[in-house]
N, C-alpha and C positions, 0 to 999 in steps of 0.2 A: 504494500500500500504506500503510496507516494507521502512523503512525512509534508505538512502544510509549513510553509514557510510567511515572515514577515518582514517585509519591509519597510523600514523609518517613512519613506516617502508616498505611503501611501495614503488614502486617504479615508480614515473611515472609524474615527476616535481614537484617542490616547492608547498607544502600542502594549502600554499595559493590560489595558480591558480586552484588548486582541488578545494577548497570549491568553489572560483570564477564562474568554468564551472557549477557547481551543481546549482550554485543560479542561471546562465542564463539559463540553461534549464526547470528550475522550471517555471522563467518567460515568458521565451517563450512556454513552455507547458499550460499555462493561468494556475496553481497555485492562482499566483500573478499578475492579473490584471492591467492596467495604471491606476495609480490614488490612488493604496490601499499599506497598509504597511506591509512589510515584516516584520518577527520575529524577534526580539530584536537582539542584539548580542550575549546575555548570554544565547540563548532559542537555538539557532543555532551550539553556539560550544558544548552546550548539544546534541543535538539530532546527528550530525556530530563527535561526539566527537572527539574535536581538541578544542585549547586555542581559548579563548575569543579575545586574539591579530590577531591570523590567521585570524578570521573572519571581524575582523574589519582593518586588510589589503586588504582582499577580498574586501570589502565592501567601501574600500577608493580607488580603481582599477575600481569598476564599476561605483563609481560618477566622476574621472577623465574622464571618458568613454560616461558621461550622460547615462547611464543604469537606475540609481538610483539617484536620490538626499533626501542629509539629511535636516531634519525640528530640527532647534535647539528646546531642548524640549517635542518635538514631536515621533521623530523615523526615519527612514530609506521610504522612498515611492519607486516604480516605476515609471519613468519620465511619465510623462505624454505628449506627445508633439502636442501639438496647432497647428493651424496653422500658427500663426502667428511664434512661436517658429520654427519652422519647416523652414520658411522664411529667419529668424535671422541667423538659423546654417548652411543653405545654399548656398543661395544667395547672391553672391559677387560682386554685383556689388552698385556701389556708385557714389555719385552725387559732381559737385564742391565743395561742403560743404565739402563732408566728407561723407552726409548721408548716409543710404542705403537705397536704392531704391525699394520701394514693390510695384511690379509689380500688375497689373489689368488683366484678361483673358477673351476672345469673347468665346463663345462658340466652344466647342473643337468639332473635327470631329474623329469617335473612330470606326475604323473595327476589326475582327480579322481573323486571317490565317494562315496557316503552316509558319512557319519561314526561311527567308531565309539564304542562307549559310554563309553571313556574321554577320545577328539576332542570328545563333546559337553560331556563332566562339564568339561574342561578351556575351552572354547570357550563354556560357558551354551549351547548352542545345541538346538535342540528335535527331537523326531524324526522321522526322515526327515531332515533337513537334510543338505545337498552339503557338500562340502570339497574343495576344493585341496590337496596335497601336494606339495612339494618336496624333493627331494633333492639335495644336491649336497658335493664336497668341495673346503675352501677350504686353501691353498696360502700357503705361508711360502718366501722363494726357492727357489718350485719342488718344494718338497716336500709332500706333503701332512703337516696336521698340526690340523685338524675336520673330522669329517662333521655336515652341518648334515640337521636334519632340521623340513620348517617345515609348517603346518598353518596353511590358511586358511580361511573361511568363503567359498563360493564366490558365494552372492547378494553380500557386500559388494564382492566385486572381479570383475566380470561380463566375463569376454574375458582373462581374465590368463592361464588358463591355453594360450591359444592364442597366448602369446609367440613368438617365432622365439626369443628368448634374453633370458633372464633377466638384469637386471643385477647389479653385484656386492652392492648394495645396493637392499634394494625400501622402506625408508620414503619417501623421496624420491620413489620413483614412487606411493605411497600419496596424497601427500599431491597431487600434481599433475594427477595421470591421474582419481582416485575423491576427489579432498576431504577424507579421511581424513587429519587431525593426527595423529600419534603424540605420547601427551603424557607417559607414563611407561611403563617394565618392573617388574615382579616376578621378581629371579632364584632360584633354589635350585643352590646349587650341594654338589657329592657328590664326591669320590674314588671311582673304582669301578676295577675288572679289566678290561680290555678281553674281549671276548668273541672268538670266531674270526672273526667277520664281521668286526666294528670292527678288530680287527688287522690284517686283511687290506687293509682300504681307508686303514687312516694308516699302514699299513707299520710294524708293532710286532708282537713278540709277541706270541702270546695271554696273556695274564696281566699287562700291561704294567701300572702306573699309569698313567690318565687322567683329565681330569676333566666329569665329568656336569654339564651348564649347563640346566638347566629354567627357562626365560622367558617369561610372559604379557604380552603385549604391547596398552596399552590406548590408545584416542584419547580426545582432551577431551570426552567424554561418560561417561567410564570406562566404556566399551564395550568388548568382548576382542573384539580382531582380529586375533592372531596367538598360536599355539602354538608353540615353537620348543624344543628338544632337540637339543644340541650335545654331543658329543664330542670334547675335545681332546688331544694329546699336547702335555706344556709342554714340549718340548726347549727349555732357557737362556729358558725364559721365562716369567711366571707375572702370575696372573690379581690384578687389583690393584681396590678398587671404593674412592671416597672418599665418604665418608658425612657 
């Protein structure tokens, strides 16, 4: 395969963001795998031919990013993310303390279907197009206390909905199973009234405060791969985002 090359005089953003796009499409083409290390610095601005600094701009843009992180020592890896990691960089919500709160989940309920006109406008996705649906509610010692409600594109995750079980966390299996980074979310978040349904499944009155979490979830291509609509009751606990 012919190695993509760059030169200073072209024309098409700062040479760093160049080499930047090159090394995420390598990773997201599985290249470079989670977990394995990419080529040095000094092997990179060889083969790219641009400075050794470029690349190590690049390369300190995609660990800002969590793309990458460096091993002092070591070298450059591609993140790898856990589930539990996966938890940390998402879930915001926290307990008197301070904690954060890692949720437990019942066994999720997962159809799939054409999407509908709101699944599209929310997902960009075109008509006719399938989707994945999940449902399931997640669990604070044992109690319930979100119903998660998640919406996927079914061409991008081909065989997922024919899980035996879902785990408690799916970036992780995003990223390993389908190549998919998660690179950022979009929340909106709402106070609303619980409804008779939603009461009924966090065990609250109907009329209860909860709060409404609307999350677009996008990978290093700002691609939208995830729809998600969460419902929570904060019993002693509340939703914290650091900006």
């Amino acid at each position: 395969m012919r190695k993509p090359r760059l030169e200073p005089e072209e024309n098409g953003g700062p040479l760093y963001a160049r080499v930047k796009a090159i090394v995420l499409a390598r990773i997201m083409g599985g290249d470079w795998p989670p977990g394995t290390a990419i080529p040095a610095e000094m092997e990179l601005a060889r083969e790219l031919g641009v400075s050794q600094g470029t690349v190590r701009k690049a390369l300190d843009a995609l660990t800002a990013e969590q793309v990458v992180v460096r091993r002092q020592g070591s070298g450059t890896y591609v993140a790898e993310h856990t589930p539990a990691h996966m938890l940390f960089r998402f879930f915001n919500i926290y307990d008197e303390s301070g904690a954060q709160v890692l949720p437990d989940s019942q066994p999720a309920r997962v159809t799939t279907g054409e999407a509908s006109t709101a699944e599209r406008q929310r997902l960009e996705l075109g008509e006719g197009a399938r989707v994945i649906r999940i449902s399931r509610i997640r669990t604070r010692g044992g109690r319930a206390f979100m119903d998660d409600r998640i919406v996927l594109p079914e061409a991008l995750f081909p065989g997922l909905a024919q899980e035996a079980e879902m785990p408690n966390t799916l970036y992780d299996l995003f990223q390993k199973r389908y190549r998919i980074h998660v690179a950022r979310t979009e929340e909106q978040v709402t106070a609303v009234a619980a409804t008779a349904r939603l009461a009924e499944r966090l065990d609250v009155k109907p009329g209860s405060p909860i709060l409404a979490i609307d999350r677009i979830t996008y990978d290093l291509s700002g691609r939208r791969i995830e729809w998600r609509l969460s419902h929570a009751h904060l019993d002693r606990a509340h939703y914290f985002a650091r900006l």
